[in-house]
Every structure is written in structure tokens, then in C-alpha cells.
C-alpha positions in Angstrom: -6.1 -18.3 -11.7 -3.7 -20.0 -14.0 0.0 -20.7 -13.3 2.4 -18.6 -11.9 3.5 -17.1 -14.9 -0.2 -14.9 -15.1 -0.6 -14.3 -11.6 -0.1 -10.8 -10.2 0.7 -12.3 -6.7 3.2 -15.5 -6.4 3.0 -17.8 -2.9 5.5 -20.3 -1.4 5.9 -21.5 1.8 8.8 -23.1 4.0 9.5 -23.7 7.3 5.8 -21.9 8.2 6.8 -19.1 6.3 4.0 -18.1 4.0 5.5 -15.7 0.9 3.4 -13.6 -0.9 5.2 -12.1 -3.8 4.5 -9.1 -6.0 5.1 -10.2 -9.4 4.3 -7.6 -12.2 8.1 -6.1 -12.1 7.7 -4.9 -15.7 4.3 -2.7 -13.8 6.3 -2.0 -11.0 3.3 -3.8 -9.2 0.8 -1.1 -9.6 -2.5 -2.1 -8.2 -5.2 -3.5 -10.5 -8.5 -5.4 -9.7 -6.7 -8.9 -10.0 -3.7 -7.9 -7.6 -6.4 -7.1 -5.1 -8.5 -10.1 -6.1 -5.3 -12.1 -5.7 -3.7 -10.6 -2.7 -6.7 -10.8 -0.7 -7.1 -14.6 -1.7 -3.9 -15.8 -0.6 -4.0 -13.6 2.7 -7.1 -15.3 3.8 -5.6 -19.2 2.3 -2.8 -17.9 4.7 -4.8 -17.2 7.8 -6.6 -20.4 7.3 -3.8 -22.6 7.0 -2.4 -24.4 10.3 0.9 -25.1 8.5 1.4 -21.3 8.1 2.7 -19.8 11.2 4.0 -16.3 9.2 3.1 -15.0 6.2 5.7 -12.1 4.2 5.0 -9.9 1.8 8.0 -9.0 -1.0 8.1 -8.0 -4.8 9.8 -8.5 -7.8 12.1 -5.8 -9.7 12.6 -2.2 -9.3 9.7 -1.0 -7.1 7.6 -2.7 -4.1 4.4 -1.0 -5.7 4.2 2.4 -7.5 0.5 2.8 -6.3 -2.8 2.3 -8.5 -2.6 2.0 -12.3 -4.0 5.2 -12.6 -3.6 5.4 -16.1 -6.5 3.7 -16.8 -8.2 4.8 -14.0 -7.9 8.9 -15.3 -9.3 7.3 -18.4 -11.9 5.7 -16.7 -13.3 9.2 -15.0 -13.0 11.3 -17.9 -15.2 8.6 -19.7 -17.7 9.2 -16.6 -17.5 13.1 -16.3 -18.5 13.0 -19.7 -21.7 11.3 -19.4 -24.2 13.5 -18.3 -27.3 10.7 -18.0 -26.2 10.2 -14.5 -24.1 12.0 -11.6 -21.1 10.9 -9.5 -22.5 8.2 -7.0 -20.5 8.4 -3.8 -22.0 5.5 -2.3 -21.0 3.2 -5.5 -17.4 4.9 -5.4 -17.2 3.7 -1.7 -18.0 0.6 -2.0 -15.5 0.2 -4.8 -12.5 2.3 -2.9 -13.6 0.0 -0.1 -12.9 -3.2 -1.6 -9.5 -2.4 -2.0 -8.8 -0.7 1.7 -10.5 -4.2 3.2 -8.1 -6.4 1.6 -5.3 -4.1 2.5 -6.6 -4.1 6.2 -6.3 -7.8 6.0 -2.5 -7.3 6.7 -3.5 -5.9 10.1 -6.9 -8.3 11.0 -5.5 -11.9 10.3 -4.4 -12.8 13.2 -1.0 -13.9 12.6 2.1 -11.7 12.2 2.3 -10.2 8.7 6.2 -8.9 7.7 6.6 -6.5 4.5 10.1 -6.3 3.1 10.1 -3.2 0.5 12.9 -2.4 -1.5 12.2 1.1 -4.5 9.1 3.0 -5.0 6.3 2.3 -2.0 4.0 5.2 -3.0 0.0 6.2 -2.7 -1.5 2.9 -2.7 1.4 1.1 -2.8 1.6 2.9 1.1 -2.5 2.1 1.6 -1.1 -1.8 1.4 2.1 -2.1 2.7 1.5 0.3 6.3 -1.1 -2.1 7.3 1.5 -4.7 8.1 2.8 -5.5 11.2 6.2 -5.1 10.6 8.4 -3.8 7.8 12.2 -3.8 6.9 13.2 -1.1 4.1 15.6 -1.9 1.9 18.1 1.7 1.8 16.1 2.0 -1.7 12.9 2.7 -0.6 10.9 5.5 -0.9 7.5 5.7 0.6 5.0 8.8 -0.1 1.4 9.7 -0.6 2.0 12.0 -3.7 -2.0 12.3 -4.7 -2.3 13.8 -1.2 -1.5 17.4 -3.8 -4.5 16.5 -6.1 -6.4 13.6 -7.1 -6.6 11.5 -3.6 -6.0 10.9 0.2 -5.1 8.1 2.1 -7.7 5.1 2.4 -6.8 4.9 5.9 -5.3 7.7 7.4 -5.1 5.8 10.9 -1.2 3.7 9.6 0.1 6.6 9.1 -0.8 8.2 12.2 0.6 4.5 14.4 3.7 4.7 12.4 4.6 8.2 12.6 2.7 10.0 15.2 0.0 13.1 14.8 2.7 15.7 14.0 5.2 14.1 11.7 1.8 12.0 9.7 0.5 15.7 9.3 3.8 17.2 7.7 4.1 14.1 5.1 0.4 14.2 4.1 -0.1 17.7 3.8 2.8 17.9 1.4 2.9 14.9 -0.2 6.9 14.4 0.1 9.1 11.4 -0.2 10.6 9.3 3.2 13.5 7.6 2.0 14.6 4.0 3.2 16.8 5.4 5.9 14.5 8.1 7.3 11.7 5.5 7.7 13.5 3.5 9.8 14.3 6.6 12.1 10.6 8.0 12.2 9.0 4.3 12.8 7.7 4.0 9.9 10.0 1.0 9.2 11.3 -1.0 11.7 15.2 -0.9 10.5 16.6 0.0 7.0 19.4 -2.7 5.5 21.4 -2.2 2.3 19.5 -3.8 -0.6 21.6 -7.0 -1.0 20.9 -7.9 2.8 17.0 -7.1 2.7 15.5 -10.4 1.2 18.1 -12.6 4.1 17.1 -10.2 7.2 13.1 -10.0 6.5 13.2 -14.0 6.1 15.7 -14.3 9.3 12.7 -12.3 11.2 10.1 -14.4 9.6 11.6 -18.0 10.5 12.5 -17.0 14.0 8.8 -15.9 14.4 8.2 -18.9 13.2 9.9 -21.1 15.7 7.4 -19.9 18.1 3.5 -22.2 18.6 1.0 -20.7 15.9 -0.9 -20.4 19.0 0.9 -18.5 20.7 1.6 -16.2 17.6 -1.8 -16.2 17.3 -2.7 -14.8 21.1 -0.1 -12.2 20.3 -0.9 -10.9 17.8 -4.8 -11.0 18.6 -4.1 -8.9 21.8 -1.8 -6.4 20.3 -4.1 -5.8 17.6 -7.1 -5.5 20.0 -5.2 -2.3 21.3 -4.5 -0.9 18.5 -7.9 -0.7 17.3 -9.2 0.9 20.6 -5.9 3.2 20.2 -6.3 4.4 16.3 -10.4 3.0 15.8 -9.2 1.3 11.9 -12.9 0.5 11.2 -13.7 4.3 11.2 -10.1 5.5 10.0 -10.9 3.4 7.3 -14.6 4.5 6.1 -13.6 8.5 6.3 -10.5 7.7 4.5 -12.2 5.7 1.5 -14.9 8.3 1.3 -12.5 11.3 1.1 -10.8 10.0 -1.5 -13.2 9.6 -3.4 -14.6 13.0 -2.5 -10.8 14.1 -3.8 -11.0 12.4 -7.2 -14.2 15.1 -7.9 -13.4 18.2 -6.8 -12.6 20.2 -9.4 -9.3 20.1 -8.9 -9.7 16.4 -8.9 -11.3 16.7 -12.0 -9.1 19.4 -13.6 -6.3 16.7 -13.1 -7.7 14.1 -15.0 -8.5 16.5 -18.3 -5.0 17.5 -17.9 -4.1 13.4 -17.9 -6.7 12.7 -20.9 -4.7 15.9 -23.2 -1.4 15.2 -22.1 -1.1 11.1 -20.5 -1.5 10.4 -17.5 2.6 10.0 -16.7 2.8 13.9 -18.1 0.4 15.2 -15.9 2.1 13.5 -12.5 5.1 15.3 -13.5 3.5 19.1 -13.9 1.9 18.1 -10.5 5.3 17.0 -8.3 7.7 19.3 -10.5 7.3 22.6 -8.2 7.9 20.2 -5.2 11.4 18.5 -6.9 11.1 15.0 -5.8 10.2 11.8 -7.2 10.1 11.5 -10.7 11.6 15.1 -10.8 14.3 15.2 -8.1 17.7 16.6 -9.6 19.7 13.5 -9.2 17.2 10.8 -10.8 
């Protein structure tokens, strides 16, 4: 994949600590097909390796992930609503959606503990990734949403949302698309605890080695059992399939659609800020 320097995911590893880094800062880490590529890679290099007791996901710069790099992907659709020679192909757009949401649920399936530590913008995809893991610590930074949930998308796999937060609070951040800040994820459960942003990198890695003290086996049983529960609790598999399909379904309604002209005559950044402005946050709260 070539050295570090072109890879969209870093890895190191001490002490049984396995850390998968984010490392497009100057993107802000949006998702591409080599970030997936990558990311799903070193997960499963991760889970295979006996000298990796824990792996941790981080990021470089500014924002954990600001979701897909939708940019191009606008630009893809309106090349493919203009060709008439062949219709939208839901099956095909699954199986593409659903590449991504596997890799994602490979946070949850490998059977050791996974950590997230997410410091800025966590949003739409960014959120598909990072709520599979098994724990996360938010920086008092953060911001996590699901801002496509107002046009153009839904969440790959509704089910994290509905573990982390419960049925009523999942259903008032996904039917408006708002922001949860850094503190306000640690007191819905979202987050396990939020830390001021210089003391985020030194607590998730605390966490991490002290998990790591304990026999990979005994991680291993652990985190086998409690994820046995959860998928009889939530059903992932299915969460997961209805999710995918749906958003695709979302990306061609005509709303869907009516979105990505408006991103082909205006950009794509342009037409994300007509679609939050009536709702003031994000890109368009007051005090940004």
C-alpha cells in the first residue's frame, strides 16, 4: 500500500495495543474507497494477530471523520441520473453501501475489544464507523450527528444508535438530524466519558493498556459473550441490511435527487449549507 506517508489509515502497536490511525487531516478523514479498503485490512491483521490484545482507533487533525467524500459522490449520481440507457440498480447500490457498513461492523464482530477516541467533527458516516465500537471517549470537541438523515441518506445501521441511546432519544436525533456535542454524548451513552482535548489521547491509551494487562483469552471470551447478546438484543445482521438498502433508497427519491442537482449547480459544500441553515447548527451555528 506504500509507506505511511500515502496511507489513509496508519498502525502501530505497543504493549498489545494495536493503533489504527486516521491520517487524511488535511480531508478531515472523509471516507473514500481506500480508507475502507485500508481500515478493514488492518482490523482483520489486528484480530489475527496473537500479539494484539486491543486494538484503538484515533485520527489526525481537526475532525475524527466528517463522513463520506460526498463531493464526488453527488458528482458521481448526477453523471448516472443522466444516463438514461439503464435505471438505478438497487441490488448493485447495496452491495456497494454494503461493503462499507461490513467493514464498519468489524469494529463490533472481531472479537477483541475495539476503543474509539474522537476528538471534532464525528458526522454521517464518520458516525456509521465509529458507533460500532465497543467503547469510546469524546474529547469535549466532538460533535457527532447524522446530518443526511434531512435529505440525501440514513444510517447504514440504525441498530448503534438505538444500543447507545435508547428507542426515544435515537428517534429524536435521527429524525432531525441535530448535533450531540462531546459532553452531551457522554451523558446520553453515547460516549462513555468526555475529557478536555489535551487529556483525550493519555485517558483512551490508559483504558487500552489496562485492558491489555488482562489474557487475550480472556479478552477474547468477553468480548465473544457480550457481543453474543447484543446481537440477539439489537439483530446487527438485519439492522444492517435495512439500513444499507434505505439509504440507498434515500439517495433517489426525488428529494434525494433534487439535492444532488442543487450540489452539481452550486458545489456540493454550498448545497449542505442551504440544507442545515434553517436548522442553525454545524457549519451554520451562530458561534462557528
Amino acid at each position: 500500500m506504500g509507506d505511511d506517508m500515502d496511507r489513509a489509515v496508519t498502525e502501530s502497536t505497543e504493549g498489545g495495543v494495536r493503533r489504527l490511525t486516521l491520517s487524511r487531516p488535511d480531508r478531515y478523514n472523509t471516507i473514500t474507497p481506500r480508507l475502507r479498503d485500508e481500515l478493514r485490512s488492518a482490523l482483520l491483521d489486528a484480530a489475527a494477530d496473537d500479539g494484539v490484545k486491543v486494538i484503538l482507533l484515533d485520527a489526525e487533525g481537526p475532525a475524527f471523520c466528517a463522513g463520506y467524500e460526498l463531493g464526488s459522490s453527488t458528482a458521481a449520481q448526477a453523471g448516472e441520473n443522466d444516463r438514461r440507457e439503464r435505471r438505478w440498480d438497487s441490488e448493485a447500490d447495496l452491495r456497494m453501501i454494503g461493503s462499507y457498513a461490513e467493514t464498519w461492523s468489524l469494529l463490533h464482530t472481531i472479537p477483541k475489544p475495539t476503543l474509539a477516541s474522537v476528538s471534532g467533527w464525528c458526522l454521517a458516516g464518520g458516525t456509521n464507523m465509529v458507533l460500532h465500537a465497543d467503547i469510546i471517549i469524546a474529547a469535549e470537541s466532538a460533535r457527532f450527528g447524522y446530518p443526511p438523515m434531512r435529505v440525501w441518506g440514513i444510517p447504514e445501521a440504525p441498530w448503534i444508535w438505538i444500543a447507545r441511546l435508547g428507542v426515544q432519544r435515537a428517534r429524536r436525533y435521527l429524525l432531525t438530524g441535530d448535533e450531540i456535542t462531546g459532553p452531551e454524548a457522554a451523558e446520553f451513552g453515547l460516549a462513555l466519558q468526555c475529557v478536555p482535548d489535551a487529556d483525550l489521547a493519555e485517558t483512551t491509551t490508559a483504558l487500552a493498556r489496562r485492558m491489555a494487562r488482562l489474557p487475550l483469552n480472556q479478552l477474547r471470551m468477553i468480548t465473544i459473550s457480550i457481543n453474543q447478546t447484543v446481537r440477539h438484543m439489537y439483530d446487527p445482521e438485519t439492522s444492517r441490511l435495512i439500513g444499507s438498502l434505505f439509504d440507498g433508497v434515500a439517495r433517489h427519491t426525488q428529494e434525494g435527487m433534487d439535492f444532488v442537482a442543487r450540489a452539481s449547480e452550486v458545489g456540493f459544500r454550498e448545497a449542505v449549507r442551504e440544507r442545515d441553515r434553517p436548522f442553525g447548527d454545524y457549519g451554520e451555528r451562530a458561534d462557528r
